[in-house]
C-alpha positions in Angstrom: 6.9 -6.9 -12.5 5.7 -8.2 -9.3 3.8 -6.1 -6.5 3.3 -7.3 -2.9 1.4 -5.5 0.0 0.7 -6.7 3.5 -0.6 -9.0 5.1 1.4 -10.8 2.2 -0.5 -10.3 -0.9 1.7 -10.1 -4.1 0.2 -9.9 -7.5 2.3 -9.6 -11.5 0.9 -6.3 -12.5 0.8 -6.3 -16.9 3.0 -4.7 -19.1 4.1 -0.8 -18.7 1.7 -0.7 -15.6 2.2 2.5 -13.4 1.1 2.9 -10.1 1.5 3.3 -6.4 1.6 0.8 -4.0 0.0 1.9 -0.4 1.2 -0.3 1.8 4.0 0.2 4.1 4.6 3.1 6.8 3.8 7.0 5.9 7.5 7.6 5.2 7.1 4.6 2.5 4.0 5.8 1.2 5.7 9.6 1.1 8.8 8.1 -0.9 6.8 6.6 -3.2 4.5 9.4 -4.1 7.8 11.4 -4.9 9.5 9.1 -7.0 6.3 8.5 -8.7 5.4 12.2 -9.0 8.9 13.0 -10.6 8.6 10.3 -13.1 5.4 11.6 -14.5 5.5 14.7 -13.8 7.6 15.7 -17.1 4.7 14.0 -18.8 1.6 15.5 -17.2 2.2 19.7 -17.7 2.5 20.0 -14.3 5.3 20.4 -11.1 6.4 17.3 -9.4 5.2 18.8 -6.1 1.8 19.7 -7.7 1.4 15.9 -8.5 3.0 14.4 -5.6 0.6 16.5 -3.2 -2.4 15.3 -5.7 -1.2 11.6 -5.3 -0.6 12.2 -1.5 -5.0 13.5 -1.7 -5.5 10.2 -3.4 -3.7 7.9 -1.0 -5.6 9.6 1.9 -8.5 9.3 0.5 -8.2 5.1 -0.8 -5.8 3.9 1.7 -8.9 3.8 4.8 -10.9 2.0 1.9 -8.5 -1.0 1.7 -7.0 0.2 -1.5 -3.2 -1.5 -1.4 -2.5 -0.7 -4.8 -4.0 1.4 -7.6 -2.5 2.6 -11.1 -3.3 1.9 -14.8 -2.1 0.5 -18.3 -2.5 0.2 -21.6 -3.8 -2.3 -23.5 -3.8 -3.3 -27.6 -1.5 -2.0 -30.4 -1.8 0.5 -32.1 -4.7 3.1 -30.8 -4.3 1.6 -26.9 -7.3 1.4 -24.7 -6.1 2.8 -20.9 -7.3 0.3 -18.5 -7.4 0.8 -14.7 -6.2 -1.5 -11.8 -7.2 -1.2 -7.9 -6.1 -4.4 -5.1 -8.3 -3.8 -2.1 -8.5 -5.3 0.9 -11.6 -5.9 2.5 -11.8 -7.4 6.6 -14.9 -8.9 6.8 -16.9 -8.6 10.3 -16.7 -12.2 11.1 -15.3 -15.4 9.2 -16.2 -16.8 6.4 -17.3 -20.6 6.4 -15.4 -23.7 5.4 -14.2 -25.0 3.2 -13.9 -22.2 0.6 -16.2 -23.0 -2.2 -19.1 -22.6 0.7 -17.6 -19.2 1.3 -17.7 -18.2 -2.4 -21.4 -19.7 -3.4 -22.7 -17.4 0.1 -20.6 -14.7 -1.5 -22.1 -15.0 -5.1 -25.5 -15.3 -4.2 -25.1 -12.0 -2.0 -23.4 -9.9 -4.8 -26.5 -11.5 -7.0 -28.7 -9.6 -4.5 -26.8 -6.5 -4.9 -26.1 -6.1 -7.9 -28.6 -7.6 -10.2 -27.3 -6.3 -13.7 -24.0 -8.1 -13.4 -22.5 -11.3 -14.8 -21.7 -13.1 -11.8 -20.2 -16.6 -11.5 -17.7 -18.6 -9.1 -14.6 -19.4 -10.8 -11.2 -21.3 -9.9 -7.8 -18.5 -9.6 -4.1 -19.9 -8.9 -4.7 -18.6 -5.1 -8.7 -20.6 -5.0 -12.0 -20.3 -5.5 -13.2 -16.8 -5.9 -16.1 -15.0 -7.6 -15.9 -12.6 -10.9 -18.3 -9.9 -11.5 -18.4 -8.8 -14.7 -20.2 -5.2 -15.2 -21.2 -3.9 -18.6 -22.7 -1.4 -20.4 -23.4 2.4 -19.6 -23.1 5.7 -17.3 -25.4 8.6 -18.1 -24.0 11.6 -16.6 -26.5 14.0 -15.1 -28.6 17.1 -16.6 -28.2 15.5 -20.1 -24.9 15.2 -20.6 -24.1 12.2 -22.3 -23.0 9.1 -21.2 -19.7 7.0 -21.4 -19.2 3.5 -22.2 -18.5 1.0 -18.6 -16.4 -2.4 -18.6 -15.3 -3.3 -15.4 -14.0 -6.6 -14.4 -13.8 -7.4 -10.6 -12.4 -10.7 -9.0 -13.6 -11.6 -5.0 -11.1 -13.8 -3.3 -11.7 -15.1 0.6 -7.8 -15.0 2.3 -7.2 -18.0 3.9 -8.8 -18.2 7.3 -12.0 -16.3 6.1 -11.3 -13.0 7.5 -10.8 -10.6 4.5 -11.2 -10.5 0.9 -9.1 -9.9 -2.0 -10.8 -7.5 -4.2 -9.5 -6.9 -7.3 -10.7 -4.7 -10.0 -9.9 -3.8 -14.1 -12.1 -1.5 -15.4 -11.7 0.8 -18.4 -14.2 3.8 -19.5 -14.5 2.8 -23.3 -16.3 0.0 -25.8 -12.9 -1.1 -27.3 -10.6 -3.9 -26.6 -12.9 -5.2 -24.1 -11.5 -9.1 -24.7 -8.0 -7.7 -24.2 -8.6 -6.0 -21.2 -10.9 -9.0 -19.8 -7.7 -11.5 -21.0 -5.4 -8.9 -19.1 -8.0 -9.2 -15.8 -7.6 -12.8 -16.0 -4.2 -13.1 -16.0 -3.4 -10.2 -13.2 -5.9 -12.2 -11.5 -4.5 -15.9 -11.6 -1.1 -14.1 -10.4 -2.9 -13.6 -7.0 -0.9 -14.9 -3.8 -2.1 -14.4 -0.4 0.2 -15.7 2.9 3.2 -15.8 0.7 5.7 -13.3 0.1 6.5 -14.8 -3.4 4.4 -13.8 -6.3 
């Protein structure tokens, strides 16, 4: 299945992915969150309107972030690890320098900055050169109350022209199946298009 948002950015989302797409006018977006609402709603306990006005608190919230699509899947067979999936799109404040690869190596060294703990390296997707930030390890809830395993994949891809980024991000809140989930991040990732309206 293939999703594409605007300006032109279409992506192959994996296997038995579900999500909702925010691009597209309020009345889009509205139809949307109802279809999806009354497809899960017979699965979550709860009334489609219940869901759809949850969903409809989420897009509010995401969609002024530059979410453009946001949803999850499941990865491995048998005992499935649940994998989430968010597209962003980021405007920059100015433009990014040519060619591309100058872009990306400014880019890496300022996420290097930021986020020290990470894995961070350029790489080469279908769409260009972009940067993957790999984050591992662990999130200690407050007062003492444990922690939960993090794996989170995140790809940084300059549009053409320099003016936005392509952010995409796999993340899942568990210790298993990482290299699935990481092969699955890869290959969403490599599906990438920006300025066409193919996938």
């Amino acid at each position: 299945m293939s999703w594409m948002t605007t300006p032109r950015i279409s992506l192959t989302v994996p296997p038995g992915f579900t999500g909702l797409s925010l691009a597209g006018n309020p009345e889009t977006l509205a139809d949307r969150i109802r279809s999806l609402a009354g497809e899960l709603a017979p699965r979550t306990g709860v009334t489609a309107a219940e869901l759809a006005f949850h969903l409809a608190r989420v897009a509010d919230w995401t969609g002024p972030h530059g979410v453009r699509l946001l949803g999850k899947f499941a990865v491995g067979d048998p005992d499935p690890a649940l994998a989430s999936l968010t597209l962003m799109l980021r405007p920059l404040g100015g433009v990014l320098p040519e060619p591309r690869e100058e872009a990306v190596a400014g880019l890496g060294r300022s996420l290097r900055e930021r986020r020290p703990s990470c894995q961070i390296r350029p790489i080469t997707l279908a769409a260009g050169p972009a940067i993957a930030v790999l984050t591992e390890g662990e999130f200690r809830f407050p007062d003492d109350r444990g922690t939960r395993p993090v794996f989170r994949i995140d790809f940084h891809l300059p549009t053409p022209g320099g003016r936005g980024l392509v952010v995409l991000s796999v993340s899942a809140d568990t210790g298993e199946r990482q290299a699935e989930i990481a092969t699955a991040a890869v290959r969403v990732a490599n599906s990438i298009r920006v300025g066409s309206a193919r996938p």
